[in-house]
C-alpha positions as CSV (number, residue, x, y, z in Angstrom):
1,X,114.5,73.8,217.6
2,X,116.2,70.7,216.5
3,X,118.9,71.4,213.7
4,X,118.9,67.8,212.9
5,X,117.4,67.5,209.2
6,X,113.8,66.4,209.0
7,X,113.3,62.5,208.2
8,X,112.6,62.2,204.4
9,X,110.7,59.0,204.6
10,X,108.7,56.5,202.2
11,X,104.6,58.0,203.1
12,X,102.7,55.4,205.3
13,X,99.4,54.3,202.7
14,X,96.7,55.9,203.7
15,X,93.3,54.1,203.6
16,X,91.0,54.8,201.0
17,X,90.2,54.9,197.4
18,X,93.9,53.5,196.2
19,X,93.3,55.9,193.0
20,X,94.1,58.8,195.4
21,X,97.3,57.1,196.4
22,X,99.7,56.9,193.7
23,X,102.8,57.8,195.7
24,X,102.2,54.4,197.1
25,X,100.9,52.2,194.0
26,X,103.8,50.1,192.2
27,X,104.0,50.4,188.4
28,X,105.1,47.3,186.2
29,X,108.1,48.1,184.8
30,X,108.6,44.7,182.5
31,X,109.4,45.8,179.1
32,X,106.6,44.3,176.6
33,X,107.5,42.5,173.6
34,X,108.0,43.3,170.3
35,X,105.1,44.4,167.6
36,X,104.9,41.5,164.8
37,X,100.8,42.5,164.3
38,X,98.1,44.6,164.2
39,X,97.1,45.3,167.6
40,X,93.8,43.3,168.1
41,X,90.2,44.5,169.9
42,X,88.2,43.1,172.2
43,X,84.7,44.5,171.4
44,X,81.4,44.7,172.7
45,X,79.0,45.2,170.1
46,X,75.9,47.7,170.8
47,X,73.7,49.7,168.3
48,X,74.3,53.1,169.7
49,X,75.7,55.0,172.6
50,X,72.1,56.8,172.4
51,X,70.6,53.6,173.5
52,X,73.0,51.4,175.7
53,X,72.3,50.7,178.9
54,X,75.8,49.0,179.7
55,X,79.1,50.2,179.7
56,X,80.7,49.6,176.2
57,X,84.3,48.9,176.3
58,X,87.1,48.5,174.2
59,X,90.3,47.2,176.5
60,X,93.3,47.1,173.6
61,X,95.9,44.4,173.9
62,X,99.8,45.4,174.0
63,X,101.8,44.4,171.6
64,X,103.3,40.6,171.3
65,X,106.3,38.9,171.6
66,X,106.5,37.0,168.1
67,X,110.3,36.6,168.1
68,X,110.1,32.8,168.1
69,X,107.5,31.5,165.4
70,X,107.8,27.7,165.3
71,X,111.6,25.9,166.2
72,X,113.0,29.0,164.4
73,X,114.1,32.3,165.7
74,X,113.5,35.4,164.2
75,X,116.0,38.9,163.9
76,X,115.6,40.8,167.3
77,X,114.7,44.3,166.0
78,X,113.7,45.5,169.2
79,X,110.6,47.1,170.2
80,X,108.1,48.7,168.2
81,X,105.9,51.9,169.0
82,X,102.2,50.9,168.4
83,X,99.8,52.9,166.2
84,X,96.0,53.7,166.9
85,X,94.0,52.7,164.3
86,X,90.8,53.9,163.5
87,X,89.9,50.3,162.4
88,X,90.4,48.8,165.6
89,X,87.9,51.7,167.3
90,X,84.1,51.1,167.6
91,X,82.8,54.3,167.5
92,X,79.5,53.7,170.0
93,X,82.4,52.3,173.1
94,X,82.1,54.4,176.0
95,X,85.5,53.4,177.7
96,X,88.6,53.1,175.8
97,X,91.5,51.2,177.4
98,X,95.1,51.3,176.1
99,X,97.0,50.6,179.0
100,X,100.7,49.6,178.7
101,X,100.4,49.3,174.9
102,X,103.4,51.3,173.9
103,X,101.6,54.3,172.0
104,X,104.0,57.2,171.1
105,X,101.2,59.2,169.6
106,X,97.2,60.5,170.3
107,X,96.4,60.0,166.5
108,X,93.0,58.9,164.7
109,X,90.4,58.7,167.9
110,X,88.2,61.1,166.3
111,X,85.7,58.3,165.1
112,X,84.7,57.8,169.3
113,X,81.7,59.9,169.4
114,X,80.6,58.6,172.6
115,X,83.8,57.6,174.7
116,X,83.4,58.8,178.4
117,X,86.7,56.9,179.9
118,X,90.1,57.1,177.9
119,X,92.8,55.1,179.7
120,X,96.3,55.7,178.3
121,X,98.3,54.5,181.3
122,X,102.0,53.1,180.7
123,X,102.6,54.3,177.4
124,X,105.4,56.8,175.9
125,X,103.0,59.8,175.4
126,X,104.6,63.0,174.8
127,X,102.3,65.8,173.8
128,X,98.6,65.8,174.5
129,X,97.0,66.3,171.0
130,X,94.0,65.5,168.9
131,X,91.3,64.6,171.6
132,X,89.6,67.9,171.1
133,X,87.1,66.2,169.5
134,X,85.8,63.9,172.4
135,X,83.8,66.2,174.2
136,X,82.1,63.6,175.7
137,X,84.9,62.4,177.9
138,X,84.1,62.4,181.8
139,X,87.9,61.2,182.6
140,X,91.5,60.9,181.0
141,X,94.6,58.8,182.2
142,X,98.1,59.7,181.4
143,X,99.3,58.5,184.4
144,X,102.7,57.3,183.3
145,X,103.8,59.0,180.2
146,X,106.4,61.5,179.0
147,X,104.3,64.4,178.6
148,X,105.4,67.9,179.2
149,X,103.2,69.9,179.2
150,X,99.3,70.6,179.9
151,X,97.2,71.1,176.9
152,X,94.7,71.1,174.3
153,X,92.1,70.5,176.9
154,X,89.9,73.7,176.3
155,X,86.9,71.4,174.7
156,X,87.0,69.0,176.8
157,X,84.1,70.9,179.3
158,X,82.6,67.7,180.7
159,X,86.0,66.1,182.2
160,X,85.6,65.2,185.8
161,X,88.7,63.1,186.5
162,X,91.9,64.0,185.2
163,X,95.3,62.1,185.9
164,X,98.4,63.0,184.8
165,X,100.7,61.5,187.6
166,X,104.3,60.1,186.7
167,X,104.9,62.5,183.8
168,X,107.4,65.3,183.1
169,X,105.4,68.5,183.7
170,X,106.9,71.9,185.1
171,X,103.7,73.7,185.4
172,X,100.0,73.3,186.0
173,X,98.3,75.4,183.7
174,X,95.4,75.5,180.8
175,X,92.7,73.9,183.3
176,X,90.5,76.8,183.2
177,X,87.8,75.5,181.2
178,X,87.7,72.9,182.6
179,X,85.1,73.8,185.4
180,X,83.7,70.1,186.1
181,X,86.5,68.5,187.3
182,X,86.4,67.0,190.1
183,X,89.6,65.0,190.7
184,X,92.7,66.3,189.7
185,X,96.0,63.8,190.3
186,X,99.5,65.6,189.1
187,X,101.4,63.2,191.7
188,X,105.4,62.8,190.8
189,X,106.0,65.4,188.3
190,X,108.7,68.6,188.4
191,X,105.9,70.7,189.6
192,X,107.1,73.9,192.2
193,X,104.1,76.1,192.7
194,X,100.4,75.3,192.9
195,X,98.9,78.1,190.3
196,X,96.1,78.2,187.8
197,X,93.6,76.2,189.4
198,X,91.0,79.2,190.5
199,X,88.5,78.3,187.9
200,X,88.0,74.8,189.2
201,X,85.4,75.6,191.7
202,X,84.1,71.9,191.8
203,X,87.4,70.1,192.4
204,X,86.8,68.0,195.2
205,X,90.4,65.8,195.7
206,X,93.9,67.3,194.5
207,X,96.8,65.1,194.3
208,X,100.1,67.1,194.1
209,X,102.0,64.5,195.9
210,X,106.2,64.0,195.0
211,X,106.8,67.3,193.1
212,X,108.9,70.1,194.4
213,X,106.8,72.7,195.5
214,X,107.8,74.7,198.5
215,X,104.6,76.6,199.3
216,X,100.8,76.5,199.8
217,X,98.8,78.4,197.6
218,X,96.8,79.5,195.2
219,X,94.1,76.9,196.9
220,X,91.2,79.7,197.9
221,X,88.9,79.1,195.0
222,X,89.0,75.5,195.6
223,X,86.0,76.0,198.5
224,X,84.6,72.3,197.6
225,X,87.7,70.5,198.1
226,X,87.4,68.0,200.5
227,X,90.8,65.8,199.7
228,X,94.5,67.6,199.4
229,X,97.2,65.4,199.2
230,X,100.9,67.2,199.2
231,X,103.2,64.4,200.5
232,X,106.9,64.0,199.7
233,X,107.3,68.0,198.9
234,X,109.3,70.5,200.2
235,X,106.7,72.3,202.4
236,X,108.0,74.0,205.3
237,X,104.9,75.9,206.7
238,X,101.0,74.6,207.1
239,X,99.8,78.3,206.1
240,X,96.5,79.4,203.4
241,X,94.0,76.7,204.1
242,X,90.9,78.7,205.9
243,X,89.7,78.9,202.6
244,X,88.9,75.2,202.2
245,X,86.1,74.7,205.0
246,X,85.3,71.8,203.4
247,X,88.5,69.8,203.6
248,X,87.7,66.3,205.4
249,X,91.3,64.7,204.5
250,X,95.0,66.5,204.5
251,X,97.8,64.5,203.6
252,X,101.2,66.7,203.8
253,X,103.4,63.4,205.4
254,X,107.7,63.8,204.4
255,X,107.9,67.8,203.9
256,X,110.1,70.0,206.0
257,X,106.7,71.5,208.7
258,X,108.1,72.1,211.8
259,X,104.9,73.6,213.8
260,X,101.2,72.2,213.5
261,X,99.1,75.6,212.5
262,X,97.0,77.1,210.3
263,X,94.1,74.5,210.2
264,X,92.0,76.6,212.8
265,X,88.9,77.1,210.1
266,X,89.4,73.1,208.8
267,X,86.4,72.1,210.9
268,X,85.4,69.4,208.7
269,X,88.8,68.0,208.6
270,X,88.4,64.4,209.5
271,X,92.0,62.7,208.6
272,X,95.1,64.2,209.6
273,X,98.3,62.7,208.1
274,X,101.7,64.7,208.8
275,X,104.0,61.9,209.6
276,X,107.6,62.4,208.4
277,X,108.4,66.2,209.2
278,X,109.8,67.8,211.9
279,X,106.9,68.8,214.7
280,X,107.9,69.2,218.1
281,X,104.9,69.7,219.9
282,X,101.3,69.0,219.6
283,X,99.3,72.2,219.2
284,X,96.6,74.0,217.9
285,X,93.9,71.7,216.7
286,X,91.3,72.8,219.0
287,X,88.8,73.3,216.6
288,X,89.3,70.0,214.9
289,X,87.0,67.8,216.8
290,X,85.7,65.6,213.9
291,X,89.9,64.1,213.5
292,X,89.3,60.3,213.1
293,X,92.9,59.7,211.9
294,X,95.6,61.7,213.5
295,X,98.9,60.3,211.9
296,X,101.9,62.1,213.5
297,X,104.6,59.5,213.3
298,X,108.4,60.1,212.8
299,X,108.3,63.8,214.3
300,X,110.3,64.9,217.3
301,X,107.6,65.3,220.0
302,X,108.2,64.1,223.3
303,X,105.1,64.8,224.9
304,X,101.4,63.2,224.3
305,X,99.4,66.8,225.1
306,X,96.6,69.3,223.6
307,X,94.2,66.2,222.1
308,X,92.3,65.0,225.0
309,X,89.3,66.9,223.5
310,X,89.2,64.9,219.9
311,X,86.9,62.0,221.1
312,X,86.6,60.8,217.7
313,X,89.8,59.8,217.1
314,X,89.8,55.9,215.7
315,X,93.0,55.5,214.4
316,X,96.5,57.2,216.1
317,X,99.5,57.4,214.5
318,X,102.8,58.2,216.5
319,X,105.7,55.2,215.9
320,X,109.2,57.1,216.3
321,X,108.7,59.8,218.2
322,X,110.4,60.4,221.3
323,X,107.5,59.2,224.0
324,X,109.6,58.1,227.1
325,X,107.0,57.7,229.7
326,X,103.7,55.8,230.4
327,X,102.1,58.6,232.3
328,X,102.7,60.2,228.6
329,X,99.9,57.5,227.1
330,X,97.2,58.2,229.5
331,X,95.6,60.5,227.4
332,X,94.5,57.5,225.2
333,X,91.4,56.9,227.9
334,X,89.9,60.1,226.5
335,X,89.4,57.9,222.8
336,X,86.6,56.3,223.2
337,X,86.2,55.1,219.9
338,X,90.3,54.4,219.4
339,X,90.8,51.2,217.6
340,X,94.2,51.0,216.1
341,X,97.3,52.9,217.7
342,X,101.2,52.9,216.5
343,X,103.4,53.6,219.4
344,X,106.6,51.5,218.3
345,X,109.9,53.1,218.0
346,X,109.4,54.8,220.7
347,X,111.4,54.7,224.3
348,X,108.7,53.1,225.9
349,X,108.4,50.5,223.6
350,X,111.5,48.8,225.1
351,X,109.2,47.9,228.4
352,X,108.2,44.2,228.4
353,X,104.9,45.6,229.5
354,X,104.8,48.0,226.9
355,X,101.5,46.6,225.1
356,X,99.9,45.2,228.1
357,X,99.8,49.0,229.8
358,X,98.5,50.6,226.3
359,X,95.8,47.9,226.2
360,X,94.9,48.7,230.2
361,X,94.7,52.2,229.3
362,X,93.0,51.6,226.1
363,X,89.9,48.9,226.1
364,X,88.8,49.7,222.5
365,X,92.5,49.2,221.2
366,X,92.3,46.1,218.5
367,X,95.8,46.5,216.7
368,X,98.5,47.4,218.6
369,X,101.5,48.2,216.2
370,X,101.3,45.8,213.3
371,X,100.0,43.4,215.6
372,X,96.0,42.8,216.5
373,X,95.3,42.6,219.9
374,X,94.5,39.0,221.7
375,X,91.5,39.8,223.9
């Protein structure tokens, strides 16, 4: 084995719902302006959540530069943390939006007696408090806060999407009554072990990407999961995943793997990303016929074997790898349904007739690279 240290890499976006990428989304980092007002509403009125038939929203503006009012500048007294108030709530909206408004504190929400979507994204959030109350919620953002730690949840029993990604939590822990949920994204936090998630039997997508754990784990109750993402880690083995027979995508791209294993029961497993570790060889994935998306790029593997059999695959992934022959590429013939393949950075990429031979050994091929194909 190579004692050359595995590439630690930016994760290639992976197709899809972009909500189940946030290792890849940019956040806005201009600072907002200074409070001068109260925050202002923009309402939709309705009788009562009982009898809508829309969505009923309440999006909640950030705060606003007034420094200037007229020819004459006012005192710079820098920026203000902005207060919920009640008064600016109707209590029959169903979504609640305060993104990017500069809230330092959950305070006087209680009069939302039918909110299903509470968006606090961008904010300075610390401590999850007083939402016990809003046990109607279905989903909660906290992506990009300051909170520390998981809690005060326990009510909330019909949450189905919970995110908080870009925080400052250690641990996962006081899920457990929370037995609806169905996506869970903890994505660049201080996490280092996957624990206390046996309860949530109906979680379908886990996001766990950019934290520091070192193991997989803890995973066998989730038998309904069907997304994992564990990208930018410090994973060094692909081990205790027969228990998820229902997992159709696996992202584990920039950890430390150094052998392809352990996905033997993963039958259903239809996307395959594990670019950016340190595989030297294609192996085991005989029982993964059903892989659409095999993304192995920036490994060490110099040799193109063991995946004649998956004659599903649509889109391969193998730029910078170490792929020195053209005999090596052959095995593309066997994809019938092969649409987009990434061969660059390797040695045979340096032949003029480098695309022309994939595209003779590959019909189907429409995107060569970053480049479509000219047919």
């Amino acid at each position: 084995m190579s004692s050359n240290p595995v590439p630690e890499e930016e994760v290639k976006p992976i197709p899809g719902d972009l909500k189940a990428l946030p290792t890849t989304i940019g956040i806005d980092k201009s600072p907002p302006g200074t409070k001068s007002e109260a925050v202002k509403s923009c309402l939709k009125t309705e009788p009562s959540c009982a009898n809508s038939h829309k969505p009923h929203s309440i999006h909640v503006m950030p705060a606003v530069d007034a420094s200037v009012e007229g020819d004459k500048p006012k005192e710079d007294k820098g920026p203000e943390l902005t207060e919920i108030s009640a008064a600016d709530l109707e209590p029959d909206a169903t979504e609640v939006d305060f993104n990017h408004s500069r809230i330092g504190k959950l305070e006087n929400l209680e009069t939302l007696r039918c909110v299903e979507v509470l968006i606090l994204r961008e904010n300075l959030i610390k401590k999850i408090e007083n939402i016990s109350m809003l046990t109607t919620l279905k989903e909660v953002e906290f992506y990009d806060n300051q909170i520390t730690k998981i809690e005060n949840l326990d009510s909330l029993v019909n949450l189905e999407i919970l995110d908080i990604s870009f925080n400052r939590l250690s641990r996962i822990e006081n899920l457990h009554n929370l037995v609806k949920l169905k996506k869970l994204f903890l994505v660049n936090n201080k996490l280092s072990k996957i624990e206390n998630l046996e309860k949530l039997v109906n979680l379908e997508m886990l996001e766990l990407g950019s934290n520091k754990i070192r193991v997989i784990e803890n995973l066998d109750a989730l038998v309904n999961l069907k997304n994992l993402f564990l990208g930018k880690n410090r994973i060094s083995k692909l081990e205790n995943l027969e228990r998820l027979e229902k997992l159709e995508l696996l992202s584990i791209q920039s950890n430390r793997i150094v052998k392809l294993e352990g996905l033997e029961k993963n039958r259903e497993l239809c996307h395959l990303y594990i670019s950016h570790n340190g595989i030297e060889q294609i192996e085991n994935l005989e029982n993964n016929t059903k892989l659409e998306t095999l993304d192995l790029a920036a490994n060490r593997i110099k040799h193109l074997k063991n995946i004649d059999h998956l004659v599903n695959i649509e889109e391969f992934w193998f730029n910078d790898n170490q792929i020195e022959s053209f005999e090596e590429i052959e095995v593309l013939k066997h994809f019938p349904k092969l649409a987009t393949v990434y061969l660059a950075n390797n040695p045979i990429e340096k032949n003029p007739m480098y695309r022309r031979k994939i595209m003779m050994v590959s019909p189907t091929v429409t995107q060569i690279d970053a480049t479509m194909c000219r047919k």
